[in-house]
ROFI-928964 format. One record per residue (C-alpha): residue number from 1; residue in three letters; chain; y, z, x. Coordinates in Angstrom, 2 decimals, always signed. Layout:
# ROFI-928964
> NUM | ALA | A | Y | Z | X
...
END
This chain:
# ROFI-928964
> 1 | UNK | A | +13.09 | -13.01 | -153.95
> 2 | UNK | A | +13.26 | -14.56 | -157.51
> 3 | UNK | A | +11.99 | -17.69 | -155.86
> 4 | UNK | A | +9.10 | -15.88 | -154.51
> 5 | UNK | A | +7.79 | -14.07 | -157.82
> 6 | UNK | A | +7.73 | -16.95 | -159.86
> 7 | UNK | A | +5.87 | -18.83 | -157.02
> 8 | UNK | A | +3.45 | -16.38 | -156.61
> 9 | UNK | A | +3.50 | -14.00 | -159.85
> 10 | UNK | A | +4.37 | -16.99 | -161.88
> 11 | UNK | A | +7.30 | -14.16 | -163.10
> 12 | UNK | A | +10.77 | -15.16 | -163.96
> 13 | UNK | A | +13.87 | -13.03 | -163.92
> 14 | UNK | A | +13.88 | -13.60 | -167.58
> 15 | UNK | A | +10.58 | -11.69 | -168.20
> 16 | UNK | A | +11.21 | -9.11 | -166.41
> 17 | UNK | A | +14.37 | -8.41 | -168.37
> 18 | UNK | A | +12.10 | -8.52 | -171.67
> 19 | UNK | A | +9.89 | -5.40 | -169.71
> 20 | UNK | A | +12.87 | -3.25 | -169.40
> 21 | UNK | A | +13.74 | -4.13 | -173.07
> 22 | UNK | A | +10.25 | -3.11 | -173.98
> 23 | UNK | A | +10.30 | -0.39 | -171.71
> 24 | UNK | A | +13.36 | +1.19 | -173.55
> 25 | UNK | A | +11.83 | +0.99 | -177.13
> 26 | UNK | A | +8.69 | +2.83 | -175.86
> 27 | UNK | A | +11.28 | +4.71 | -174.60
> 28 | UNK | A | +13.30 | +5.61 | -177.35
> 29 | UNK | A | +9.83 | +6.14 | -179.24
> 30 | UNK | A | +8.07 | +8.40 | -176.87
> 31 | UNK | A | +10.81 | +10.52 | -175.85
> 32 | UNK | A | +13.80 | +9.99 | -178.88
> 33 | UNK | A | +10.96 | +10.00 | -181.63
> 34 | UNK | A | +13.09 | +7.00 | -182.81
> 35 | UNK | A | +10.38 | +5.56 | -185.54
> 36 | UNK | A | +7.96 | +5.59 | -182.90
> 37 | UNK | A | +5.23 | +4.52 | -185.33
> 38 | UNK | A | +7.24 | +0.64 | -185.39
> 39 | UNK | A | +9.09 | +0.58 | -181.77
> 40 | UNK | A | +6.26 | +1.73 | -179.75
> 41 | UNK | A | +3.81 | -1.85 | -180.49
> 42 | UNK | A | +6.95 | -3.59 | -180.51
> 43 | UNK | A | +7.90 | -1.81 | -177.12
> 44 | UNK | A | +4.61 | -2.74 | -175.69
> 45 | UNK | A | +4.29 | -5.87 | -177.43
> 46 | UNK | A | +7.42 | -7.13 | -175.89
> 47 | UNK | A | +5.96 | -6.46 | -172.47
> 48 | UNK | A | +2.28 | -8.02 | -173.08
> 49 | UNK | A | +3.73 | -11.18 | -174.35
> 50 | UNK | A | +5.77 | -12.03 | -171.64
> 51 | UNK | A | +3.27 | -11.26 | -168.87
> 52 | UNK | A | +2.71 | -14.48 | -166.63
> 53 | UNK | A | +0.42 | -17.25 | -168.36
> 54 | UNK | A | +0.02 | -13.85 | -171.32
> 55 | UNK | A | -3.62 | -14.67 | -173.20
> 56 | UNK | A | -1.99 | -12.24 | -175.40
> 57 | UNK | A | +0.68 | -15.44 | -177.09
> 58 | UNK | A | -2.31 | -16.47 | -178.93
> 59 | UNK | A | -3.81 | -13.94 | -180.76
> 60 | UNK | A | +0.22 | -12.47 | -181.25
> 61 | UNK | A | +0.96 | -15.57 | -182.46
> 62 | UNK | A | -2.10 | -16.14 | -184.94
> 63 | UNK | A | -1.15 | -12.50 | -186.68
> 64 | UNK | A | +2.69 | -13.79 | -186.69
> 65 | UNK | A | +1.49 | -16.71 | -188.82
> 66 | UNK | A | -1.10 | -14.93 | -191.00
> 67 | UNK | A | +0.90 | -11.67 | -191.59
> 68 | UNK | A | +4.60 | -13.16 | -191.62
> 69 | UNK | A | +5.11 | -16.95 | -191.26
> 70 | UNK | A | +2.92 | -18.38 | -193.94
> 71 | UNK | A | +3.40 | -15.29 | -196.56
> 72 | UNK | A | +5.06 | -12.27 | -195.79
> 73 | UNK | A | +2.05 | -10.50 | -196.17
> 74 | UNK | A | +2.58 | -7.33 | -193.74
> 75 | UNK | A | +6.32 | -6.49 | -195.24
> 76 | UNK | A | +4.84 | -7.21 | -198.51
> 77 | UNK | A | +2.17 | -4.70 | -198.11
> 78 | UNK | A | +3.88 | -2.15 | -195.96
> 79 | UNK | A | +6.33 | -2.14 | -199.33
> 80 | UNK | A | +3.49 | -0.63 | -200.81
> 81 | UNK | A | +3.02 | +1.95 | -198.57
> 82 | UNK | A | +6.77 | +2.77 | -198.99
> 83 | UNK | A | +6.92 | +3.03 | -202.79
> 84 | UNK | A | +4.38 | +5.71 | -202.85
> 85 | UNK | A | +5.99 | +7.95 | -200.79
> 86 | UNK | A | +9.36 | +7.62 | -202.84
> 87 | UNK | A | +9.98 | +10.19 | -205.51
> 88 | UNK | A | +12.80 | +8.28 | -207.86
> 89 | UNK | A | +13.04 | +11.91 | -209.87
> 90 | UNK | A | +16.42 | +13.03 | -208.34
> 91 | UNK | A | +17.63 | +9.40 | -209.16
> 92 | UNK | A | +16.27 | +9.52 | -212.95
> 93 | UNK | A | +18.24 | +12.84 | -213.41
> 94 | UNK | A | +21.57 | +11.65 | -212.37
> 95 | UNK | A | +20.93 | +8.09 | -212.87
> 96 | UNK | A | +24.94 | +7.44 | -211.96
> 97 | UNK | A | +23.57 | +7.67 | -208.10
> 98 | UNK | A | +22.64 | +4.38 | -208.61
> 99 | UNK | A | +26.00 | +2.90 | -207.85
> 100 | UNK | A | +26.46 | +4.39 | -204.56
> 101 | UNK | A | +23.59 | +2.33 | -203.78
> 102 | UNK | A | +24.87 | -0.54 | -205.13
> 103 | UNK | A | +27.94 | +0.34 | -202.87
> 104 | UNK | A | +26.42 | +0.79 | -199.63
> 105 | UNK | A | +25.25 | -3.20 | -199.68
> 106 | UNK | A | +29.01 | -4.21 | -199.63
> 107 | UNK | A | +28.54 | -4.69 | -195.32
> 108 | UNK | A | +25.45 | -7.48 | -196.15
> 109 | UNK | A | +28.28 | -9.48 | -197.70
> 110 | UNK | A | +31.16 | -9.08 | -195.32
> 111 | UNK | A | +28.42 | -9.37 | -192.29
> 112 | UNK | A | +27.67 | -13.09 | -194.20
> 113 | UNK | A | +31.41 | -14.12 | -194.00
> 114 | UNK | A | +31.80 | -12.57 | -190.29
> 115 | UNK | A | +28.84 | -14.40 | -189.18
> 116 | UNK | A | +29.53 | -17.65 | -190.88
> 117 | UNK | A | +33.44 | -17.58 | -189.38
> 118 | UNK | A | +31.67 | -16.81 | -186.11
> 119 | UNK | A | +29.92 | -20.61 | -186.39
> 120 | UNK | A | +26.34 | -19.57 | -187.51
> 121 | UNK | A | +24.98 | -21.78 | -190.31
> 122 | UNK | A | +24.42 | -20.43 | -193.98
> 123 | UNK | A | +20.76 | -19.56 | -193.25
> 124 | UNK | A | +21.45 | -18.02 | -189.88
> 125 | UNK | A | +24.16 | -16.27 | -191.06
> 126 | UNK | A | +22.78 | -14.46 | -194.24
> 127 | UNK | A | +19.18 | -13.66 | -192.15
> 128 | UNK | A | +21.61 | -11.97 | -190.15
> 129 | UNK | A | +23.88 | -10.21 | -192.54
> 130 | UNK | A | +20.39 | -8.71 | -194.45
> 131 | UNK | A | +20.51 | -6.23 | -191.29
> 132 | UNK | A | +23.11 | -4.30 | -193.26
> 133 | UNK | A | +20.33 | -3.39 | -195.48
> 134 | UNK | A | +18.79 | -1.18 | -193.28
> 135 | UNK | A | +15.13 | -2.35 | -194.52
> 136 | UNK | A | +13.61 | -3.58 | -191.59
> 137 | UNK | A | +10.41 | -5.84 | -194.44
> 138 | UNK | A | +13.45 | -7.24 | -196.64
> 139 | UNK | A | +15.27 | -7.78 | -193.07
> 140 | UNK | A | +11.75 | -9.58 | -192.07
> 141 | UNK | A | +10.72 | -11.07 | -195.13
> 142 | UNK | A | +14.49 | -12.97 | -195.66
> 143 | UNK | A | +14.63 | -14.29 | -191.81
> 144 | UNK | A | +11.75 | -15.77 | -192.24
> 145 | UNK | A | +12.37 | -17.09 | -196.22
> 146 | UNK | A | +15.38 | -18.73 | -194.22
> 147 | UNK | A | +13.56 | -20.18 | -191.56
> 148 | UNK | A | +16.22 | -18.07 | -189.30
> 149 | UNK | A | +16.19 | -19.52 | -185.66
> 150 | UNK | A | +16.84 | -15.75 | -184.60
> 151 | UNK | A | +13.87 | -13.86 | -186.31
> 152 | UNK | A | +13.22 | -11.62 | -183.16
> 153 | UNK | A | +16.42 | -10.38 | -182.99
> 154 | UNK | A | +16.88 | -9.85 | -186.66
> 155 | UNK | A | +13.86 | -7.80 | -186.69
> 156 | UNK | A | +13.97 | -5.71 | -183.76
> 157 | UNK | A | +18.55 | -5.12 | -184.82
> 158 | UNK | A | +17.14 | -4.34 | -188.19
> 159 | UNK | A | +14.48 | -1.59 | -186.98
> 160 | UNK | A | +16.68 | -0.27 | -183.97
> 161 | UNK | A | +19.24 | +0.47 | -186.19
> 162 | UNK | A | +16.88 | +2.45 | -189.00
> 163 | UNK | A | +15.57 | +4.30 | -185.78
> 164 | UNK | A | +19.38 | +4.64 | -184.83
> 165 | UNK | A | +20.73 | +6.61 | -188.16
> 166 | UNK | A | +21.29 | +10.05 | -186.94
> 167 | UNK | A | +23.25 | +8.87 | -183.94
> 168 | UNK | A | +25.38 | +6.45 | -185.70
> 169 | UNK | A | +25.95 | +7.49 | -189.53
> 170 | UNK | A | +27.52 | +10.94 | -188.22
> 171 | UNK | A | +30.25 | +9.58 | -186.35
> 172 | UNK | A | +30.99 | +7.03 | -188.97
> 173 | UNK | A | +31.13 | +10.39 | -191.80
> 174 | UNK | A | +33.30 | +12.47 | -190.31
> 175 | UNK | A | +36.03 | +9.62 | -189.32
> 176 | UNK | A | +35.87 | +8.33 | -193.66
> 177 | UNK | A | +36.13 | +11.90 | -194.46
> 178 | UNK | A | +38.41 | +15.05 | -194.43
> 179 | UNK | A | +36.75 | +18.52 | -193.82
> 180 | UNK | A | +37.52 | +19.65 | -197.27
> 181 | UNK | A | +35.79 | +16.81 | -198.09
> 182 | UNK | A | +32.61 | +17.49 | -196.49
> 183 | UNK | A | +32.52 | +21.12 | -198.41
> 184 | UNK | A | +32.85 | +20.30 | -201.33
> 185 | UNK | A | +29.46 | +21.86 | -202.89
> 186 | UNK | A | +27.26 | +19.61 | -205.55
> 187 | UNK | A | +25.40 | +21.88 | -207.83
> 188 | UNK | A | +21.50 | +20.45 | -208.88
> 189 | UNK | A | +20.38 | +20.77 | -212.18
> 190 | UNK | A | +16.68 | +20.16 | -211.47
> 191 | UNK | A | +16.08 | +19.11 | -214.83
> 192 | UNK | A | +12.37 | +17.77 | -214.80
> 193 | UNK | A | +11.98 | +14.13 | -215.46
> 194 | UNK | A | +9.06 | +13.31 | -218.32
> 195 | UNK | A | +5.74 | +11.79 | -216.54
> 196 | UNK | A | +6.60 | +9.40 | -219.23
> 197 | UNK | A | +9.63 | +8.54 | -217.57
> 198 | UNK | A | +8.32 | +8.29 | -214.48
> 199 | UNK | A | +5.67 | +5.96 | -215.16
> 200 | UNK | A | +8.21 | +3.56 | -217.23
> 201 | UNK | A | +10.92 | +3.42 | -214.44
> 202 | UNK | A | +8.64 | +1.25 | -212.01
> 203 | UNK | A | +7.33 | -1.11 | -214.58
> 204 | UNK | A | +11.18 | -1.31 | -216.29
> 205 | UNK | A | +12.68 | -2.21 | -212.71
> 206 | UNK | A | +10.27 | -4.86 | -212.20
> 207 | UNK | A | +11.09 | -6.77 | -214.97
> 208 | UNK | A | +15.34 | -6.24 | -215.21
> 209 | UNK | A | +15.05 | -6.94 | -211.62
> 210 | UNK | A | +12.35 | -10.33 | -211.70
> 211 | UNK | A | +14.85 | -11.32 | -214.52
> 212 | UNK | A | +17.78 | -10.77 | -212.88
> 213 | UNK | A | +17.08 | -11.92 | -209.27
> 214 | UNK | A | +13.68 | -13.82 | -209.53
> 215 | UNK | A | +13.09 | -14.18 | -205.14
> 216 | UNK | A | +13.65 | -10.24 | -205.27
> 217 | UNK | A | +10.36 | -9.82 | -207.57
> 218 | UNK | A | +7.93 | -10.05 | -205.36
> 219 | UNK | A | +9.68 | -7.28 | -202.82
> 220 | UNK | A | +10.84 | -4.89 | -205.47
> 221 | UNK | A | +7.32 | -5.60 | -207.42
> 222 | UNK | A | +5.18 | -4.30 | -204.44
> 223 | UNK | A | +7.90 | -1.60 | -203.76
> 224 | UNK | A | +7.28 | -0.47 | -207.39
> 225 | UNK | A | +3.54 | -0.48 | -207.49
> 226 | UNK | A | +3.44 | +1.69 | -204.53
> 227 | UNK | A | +5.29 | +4.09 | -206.57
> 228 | UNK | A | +3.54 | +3.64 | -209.70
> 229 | UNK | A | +0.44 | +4.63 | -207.70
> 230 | UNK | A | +2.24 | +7.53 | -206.96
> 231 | UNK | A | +3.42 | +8.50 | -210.71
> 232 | UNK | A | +0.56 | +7.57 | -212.31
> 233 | UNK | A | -2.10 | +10.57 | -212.23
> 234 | UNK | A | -5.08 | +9.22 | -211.82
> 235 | UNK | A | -4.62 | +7.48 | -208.72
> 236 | UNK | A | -3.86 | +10.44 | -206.33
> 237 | UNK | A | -6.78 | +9.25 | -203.56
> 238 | UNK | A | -5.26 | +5.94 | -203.52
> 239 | UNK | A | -1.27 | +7.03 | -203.17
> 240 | UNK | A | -2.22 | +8.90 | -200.77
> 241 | UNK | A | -3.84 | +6.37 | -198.52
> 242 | UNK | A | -0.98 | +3.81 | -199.41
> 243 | UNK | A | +1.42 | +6.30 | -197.93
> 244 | UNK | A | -0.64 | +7.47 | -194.97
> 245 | UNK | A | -3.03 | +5.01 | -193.65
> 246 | UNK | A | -1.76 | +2.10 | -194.89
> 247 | UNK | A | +1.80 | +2.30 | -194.16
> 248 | UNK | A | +0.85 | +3.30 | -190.64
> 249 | UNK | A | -1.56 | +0.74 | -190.19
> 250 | UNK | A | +0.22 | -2.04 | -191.22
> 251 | UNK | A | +3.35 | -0.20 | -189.10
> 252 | UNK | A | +1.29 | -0.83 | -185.98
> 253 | UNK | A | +0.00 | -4.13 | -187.01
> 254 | UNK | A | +3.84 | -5.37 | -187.84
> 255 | UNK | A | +5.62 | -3.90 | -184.54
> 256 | UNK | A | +2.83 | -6.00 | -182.52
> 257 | UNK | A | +3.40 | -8.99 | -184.74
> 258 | UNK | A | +7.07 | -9.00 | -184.29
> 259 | UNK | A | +6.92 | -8.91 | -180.25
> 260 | UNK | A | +5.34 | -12.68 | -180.99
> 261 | UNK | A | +9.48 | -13.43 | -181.47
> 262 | UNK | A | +10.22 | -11.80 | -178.54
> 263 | UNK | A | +9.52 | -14.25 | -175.52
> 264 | UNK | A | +12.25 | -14.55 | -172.62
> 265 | UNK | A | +12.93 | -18.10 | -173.92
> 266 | UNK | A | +13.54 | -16.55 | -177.67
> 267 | UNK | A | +15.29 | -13.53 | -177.61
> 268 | UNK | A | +17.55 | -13.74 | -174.02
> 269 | UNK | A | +20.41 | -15.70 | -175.83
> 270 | UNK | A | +23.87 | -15.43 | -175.80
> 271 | UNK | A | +23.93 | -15.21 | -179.86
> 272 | UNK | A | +21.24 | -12.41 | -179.69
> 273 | UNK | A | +23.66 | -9.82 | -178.16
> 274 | UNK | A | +26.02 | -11.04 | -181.07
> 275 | UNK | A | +23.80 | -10.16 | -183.77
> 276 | UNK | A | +22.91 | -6.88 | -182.52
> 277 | UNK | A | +27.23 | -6.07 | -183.32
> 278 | UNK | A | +26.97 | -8.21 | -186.13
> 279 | UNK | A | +24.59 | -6.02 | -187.60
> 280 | UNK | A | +25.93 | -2.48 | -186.30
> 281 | UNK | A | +29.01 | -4.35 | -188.11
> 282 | UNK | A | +27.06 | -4.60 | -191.36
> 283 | UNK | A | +25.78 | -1.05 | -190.43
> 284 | UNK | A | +29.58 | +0.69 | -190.26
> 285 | UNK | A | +30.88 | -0.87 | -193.59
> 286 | UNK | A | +27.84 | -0.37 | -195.61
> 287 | UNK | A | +28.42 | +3.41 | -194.86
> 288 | UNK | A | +31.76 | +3.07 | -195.42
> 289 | UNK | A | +31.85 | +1.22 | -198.67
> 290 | UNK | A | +29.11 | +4.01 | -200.32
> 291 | UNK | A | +31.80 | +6.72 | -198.95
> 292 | UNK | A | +34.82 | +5.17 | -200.55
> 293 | UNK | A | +33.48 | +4.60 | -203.64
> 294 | UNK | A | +33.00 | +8.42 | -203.85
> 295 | UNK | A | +36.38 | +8.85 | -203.18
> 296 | UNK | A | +37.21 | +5.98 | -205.48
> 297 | UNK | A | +35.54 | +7.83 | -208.96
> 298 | UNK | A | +36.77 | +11.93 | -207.40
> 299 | UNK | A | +40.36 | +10.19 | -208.53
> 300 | UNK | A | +39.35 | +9.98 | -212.09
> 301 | UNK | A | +36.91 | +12.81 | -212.02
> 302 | UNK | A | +37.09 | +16.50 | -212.49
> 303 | UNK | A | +33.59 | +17.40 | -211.11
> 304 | UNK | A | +33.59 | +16.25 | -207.72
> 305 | UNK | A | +31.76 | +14.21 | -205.87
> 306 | UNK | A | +30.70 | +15.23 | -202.23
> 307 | UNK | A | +31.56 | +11.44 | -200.93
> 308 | UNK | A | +29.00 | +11.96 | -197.67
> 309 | UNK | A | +26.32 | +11.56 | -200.18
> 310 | UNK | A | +27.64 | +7.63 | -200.28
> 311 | UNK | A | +26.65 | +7.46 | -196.73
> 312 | UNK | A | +23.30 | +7.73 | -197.92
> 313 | UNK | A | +23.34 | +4.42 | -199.74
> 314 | UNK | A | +21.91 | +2.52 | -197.33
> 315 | UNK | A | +18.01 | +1.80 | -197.32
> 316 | UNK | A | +17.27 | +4.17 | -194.26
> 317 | UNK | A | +15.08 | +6.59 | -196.29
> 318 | UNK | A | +15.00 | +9.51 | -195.85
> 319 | UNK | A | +16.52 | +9.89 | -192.67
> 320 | UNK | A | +19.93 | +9.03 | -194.02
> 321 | UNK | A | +19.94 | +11.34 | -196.78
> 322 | UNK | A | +18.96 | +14.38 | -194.51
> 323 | UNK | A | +21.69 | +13.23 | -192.08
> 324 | UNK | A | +24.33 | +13.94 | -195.02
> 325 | UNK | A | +21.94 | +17.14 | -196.04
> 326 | UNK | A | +22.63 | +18.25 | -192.41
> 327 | UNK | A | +26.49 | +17.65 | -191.95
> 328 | UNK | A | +27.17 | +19.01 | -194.88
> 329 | UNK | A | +25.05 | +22.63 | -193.77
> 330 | UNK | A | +27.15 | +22.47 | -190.52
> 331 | UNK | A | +30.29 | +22.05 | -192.50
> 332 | UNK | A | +29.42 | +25.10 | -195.25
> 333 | UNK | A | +25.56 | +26.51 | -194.78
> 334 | UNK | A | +25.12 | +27.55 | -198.86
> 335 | UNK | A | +26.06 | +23.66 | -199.20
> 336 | UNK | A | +22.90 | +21.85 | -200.03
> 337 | UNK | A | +22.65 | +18.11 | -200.67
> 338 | UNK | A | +19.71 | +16.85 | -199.86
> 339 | UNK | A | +18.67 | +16.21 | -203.48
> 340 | UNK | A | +22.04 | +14.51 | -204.36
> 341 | UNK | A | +21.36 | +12.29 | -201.51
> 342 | UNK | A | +18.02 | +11.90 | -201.77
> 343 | UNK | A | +18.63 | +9.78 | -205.16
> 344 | UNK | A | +21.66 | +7.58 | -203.50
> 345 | UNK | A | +19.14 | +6.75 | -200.89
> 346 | UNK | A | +16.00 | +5.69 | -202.84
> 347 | UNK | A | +19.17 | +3.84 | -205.27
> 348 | UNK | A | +19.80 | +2.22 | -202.03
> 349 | UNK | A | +16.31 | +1.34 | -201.81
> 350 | UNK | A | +16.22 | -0.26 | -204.36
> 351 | UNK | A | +19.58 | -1.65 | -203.97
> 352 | UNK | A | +18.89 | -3.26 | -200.77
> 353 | UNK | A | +15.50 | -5.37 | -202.09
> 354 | UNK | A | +17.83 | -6.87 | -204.66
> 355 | UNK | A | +20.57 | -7.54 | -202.00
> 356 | UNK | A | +17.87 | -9.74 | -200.55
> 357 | UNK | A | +16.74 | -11.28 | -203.80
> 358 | UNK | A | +20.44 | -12.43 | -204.14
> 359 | UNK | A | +21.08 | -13.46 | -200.99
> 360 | UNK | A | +18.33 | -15.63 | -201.27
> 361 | UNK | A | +19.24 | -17.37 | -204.46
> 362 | UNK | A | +22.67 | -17.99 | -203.06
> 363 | UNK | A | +21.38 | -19.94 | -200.14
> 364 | UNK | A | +17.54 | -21.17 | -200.30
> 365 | UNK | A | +18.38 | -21.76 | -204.29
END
């Protein structure tokens, strides 16, 4: 039978494998509402590039190359998009949140040690471990800085697992914490930040972080002037096309690119199904390490600290922060976090671009 599709069909086993796969991202999209916006052209992209003799490996492959190879240009971009639908206010009025992001990047690190004991070179091994930032452009724009020889799987780990946070994070919560835990209630001052403020933080986190980590600038610069549209005032018409039109566009344009990385040839490896636990590895102790450093400062603290909101750490915004937001209301239903974790997970945001930054220094540099 397999003898007589590829004789006549020109099909191979192998290509048919990569439908299904596509088949359960359009899936998950359509029916899940698992950021259908990114896993639907990836979905279908995966099964239009590995159709027979596919005219589509071309034109795929010439938008790879403009829009990722040569610059980064769609993550870039889509950054954009992404900083001007952020509000950093709940972060500027408890600016200690910040350190729960820093927190949650703890599993990029151990995921680079795992992977490198596991036999994958440097390069391989941090594109992979940059999963754990749940940030599927950083996730995309390191691979490819690094000249990874598993960019398809990176990319499509990276996004499955941001699609994937309400079914995992949970889980992962409730085994790091105790129920009295969970209730403990978080009052919010909702203080208002000055515009002033506002319109400083963007421009001040450019520089400490260009300084700081110099291959992070151009990631955290775009992030920033997304959201600098967005503080600014006088910009409203063009925020709001950065966060709506824009960000979708270059959504659909960036699922469809990445399918270019997912041939048979490419992505049915032994080592892909590796980096897909490899980064739900990265996944589980970059939750864990934003918990337990909640836990960490409620021994030295009188006010405590609801440690859930740690969970929300990780890049995944917003849907990890209303994750925590919704535990916690099934826990206690006057407890409301949402803006407590709201500011861990645009810290984490934040937190993740420089991650990348200093990954990259420590192995391209």
């Amino acid at each position: 039978m397999e003898a007589l599709f590829e004789n006549i069909l020109g099909l191979t086993w192998q290509q048919a494998v990569m439908w299904v796969i596509g088949g359960v991202l359009i899936y998950l999209a359509i029916c899940k509402d698992m950021e259908p916006s990114l896993l639907l052209p990836m979905g279908f992209g995966a099964i239009l590039i590995n159709l027979p003799n596919s005219g589509a490996q071309v034109v795929i492959d010439h938008l790879f190359a403009i829009g990722i190879d040569q610059n980064e240009l769609m993550p870039l971009i889509l950054f954009i998009g992404i900083g001007a639908m952020i509000d950093f206010e709940p972060l500027l009025t408890n600016p200690k949140l910040m350190l729960f992001g820093a927190a949650a990047q703890f599993g990029i690190f151990f995921t680079l040690c795992m992977a490198s004991l596991l036999g994958f070179d440097l390069k391989n091994a941090a594109s992979i471990a940059i999963i754990g930032a749940s940030d599927g452009p950083t996730s995309i724009f390191v691979a490819n800085m690094l000249k990874s020889d598993y960019t398809a799987a990176i990319m499509v780990a990276a996004y499955s697992y941001m699609a994937l946070v309400p079914i995992v994070q949970p889980p992962i919560i409730r085994m790091c914490t105790t129920r009295k835990e969970r209730r403990i209630r978080m009052t919010y001052t909702g203080k208002k930040v000055s515009k002033r403020a506002k319109i400083l933080f963007p421009i001040v986190v450019t520089v400490i972080v260009g300084l700081v980590a110099p291959d992070a600038v151009s990631l955290i610069g775009f992030l920033m002037f997304g959201n600098l549209l967005r503080e600014c005032g006088v910009l409203n018409s063009l925020a709001e096309t950065a966060q709506k039109v824009l960000a979708n566009l270059i959504t659909i344009f960036l699922g469809l690119t990445i399918s270019a990385r997912m041939t048979a040839a490419e992505f049915l490896q032994p080592e892909t199904l590796l980096i897909m636990c490899l980064g739900l590895v990265a996944f589980v102790v970059d939750t864990f390490g934003g918990i337990m450093l909640a836990k960490l400062m409620n021994l030295f603290t009188k006010k405590k600290i609801n440690p859930m909101i740690g969970a929300a750490g990780i890049s995944a915004f917003p849907m990890s922060a209303r994750v925590v937001h919704k535990i916690g209301l099934e826990e206690d239903n006057q407890n409301f976090l949402l803006m407590h974790a709201v500011g861990v997970n645009v810290s984490g945001q934040i937190a993740s671009v420089i991650a990348g930054g200093l990954i990259l220094a420590l192995v391209a540099g």
